[in-house]
N, C-alpha and C positions, 0 to 999 in steps of 0.2 A: 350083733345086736346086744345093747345092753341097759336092760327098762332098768330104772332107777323111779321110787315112788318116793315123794315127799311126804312128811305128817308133821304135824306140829303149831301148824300156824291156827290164829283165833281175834279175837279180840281183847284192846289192853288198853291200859287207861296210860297216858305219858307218865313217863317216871320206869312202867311195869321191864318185866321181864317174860322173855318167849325162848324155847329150844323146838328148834326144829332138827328135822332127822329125817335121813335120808339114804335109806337101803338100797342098796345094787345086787339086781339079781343077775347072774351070771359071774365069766371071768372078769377077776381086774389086773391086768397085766402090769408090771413095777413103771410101766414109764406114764401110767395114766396118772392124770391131776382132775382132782375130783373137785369140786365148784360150785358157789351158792352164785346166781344173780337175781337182781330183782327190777320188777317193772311196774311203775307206776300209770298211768291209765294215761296214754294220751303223750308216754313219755317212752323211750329208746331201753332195751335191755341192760342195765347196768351190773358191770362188775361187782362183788361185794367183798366176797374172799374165797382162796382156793387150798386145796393141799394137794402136795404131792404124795403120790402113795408110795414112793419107794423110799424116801427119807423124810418124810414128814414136815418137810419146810413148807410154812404158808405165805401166805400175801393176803394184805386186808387193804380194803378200798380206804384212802386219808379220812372217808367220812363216816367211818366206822370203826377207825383203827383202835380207839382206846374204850368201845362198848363193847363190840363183837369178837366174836372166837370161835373160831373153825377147830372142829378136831377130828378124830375119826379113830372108830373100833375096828382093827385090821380083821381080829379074830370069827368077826360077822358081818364083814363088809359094810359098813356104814359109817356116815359121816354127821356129823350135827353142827348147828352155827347155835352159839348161844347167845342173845341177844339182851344187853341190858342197857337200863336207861332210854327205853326209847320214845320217841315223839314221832308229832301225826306224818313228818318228812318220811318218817320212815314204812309209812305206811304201803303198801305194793302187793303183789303175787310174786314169791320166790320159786324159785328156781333150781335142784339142783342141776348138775349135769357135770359130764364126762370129756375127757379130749386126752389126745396121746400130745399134746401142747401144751406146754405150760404159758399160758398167755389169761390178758385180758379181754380178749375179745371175745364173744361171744359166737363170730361165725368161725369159732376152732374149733368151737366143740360138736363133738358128734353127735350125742346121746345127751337127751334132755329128759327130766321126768315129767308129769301133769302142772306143777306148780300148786301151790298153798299159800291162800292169800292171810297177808297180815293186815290188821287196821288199827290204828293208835289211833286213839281220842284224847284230844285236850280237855 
């Protein structure tokens, strides 16, 4: 098992900026890829961005590639998505989670946290 809790998400007016973060309690072993997704009400869990934890390469979804930014604190086990420029699209409950895969799918991964809903207002 490996709980992972999200924080960070609120409310923002379009344009704002939000970081979320996301602590993993427990092991994380080098081949785990650690993972934001997010889910709009009424719509499929969507990828957004991932990293790998043993070399630090990420992948960002094309619809957030040049606002968002995945990074991650090795020495505390956390990861954070920085999010700027956002609008109401982007509005959802995110997601971290876990998977010894590096993929976009979401049934990879093993280990999910509660989610943390964001809302942009135009």
């Amino acid at each position: 098992q490996v709980p992972l809790v999200e924080s960070g998400g609120g409310s923002v007016q379009a344009g704002g900026s939000l970081r979320l973060s996301c602590v993993v309690f427990g092991p994380i072993f080098s081949n785990y890829v650690l993972a934001w997704f997010r889910q709009a009400p009424g719509k499929e869990r969507d990828f957004v961005a991932g990293i790998s934890w043993i070399d630090d390469s990420i992948d960002l979804a094309d619809s957030v590639r040049d606002r968002f930014t995945i990074t991650r604190d090795k020495h505390i086990n956390k990861i954070y998505l920085q999010m700027n420029s956002l609008n109401p699209e982007d509005t959802a409950v995110y997601y971290c989670a876990a998977s010894t895969t590096n993929s976009r799918s979401a049934d990879e991964y093993q280990y999910w946290g509660q989610g943390t809903q964001v809302t942009v207002s135009s």
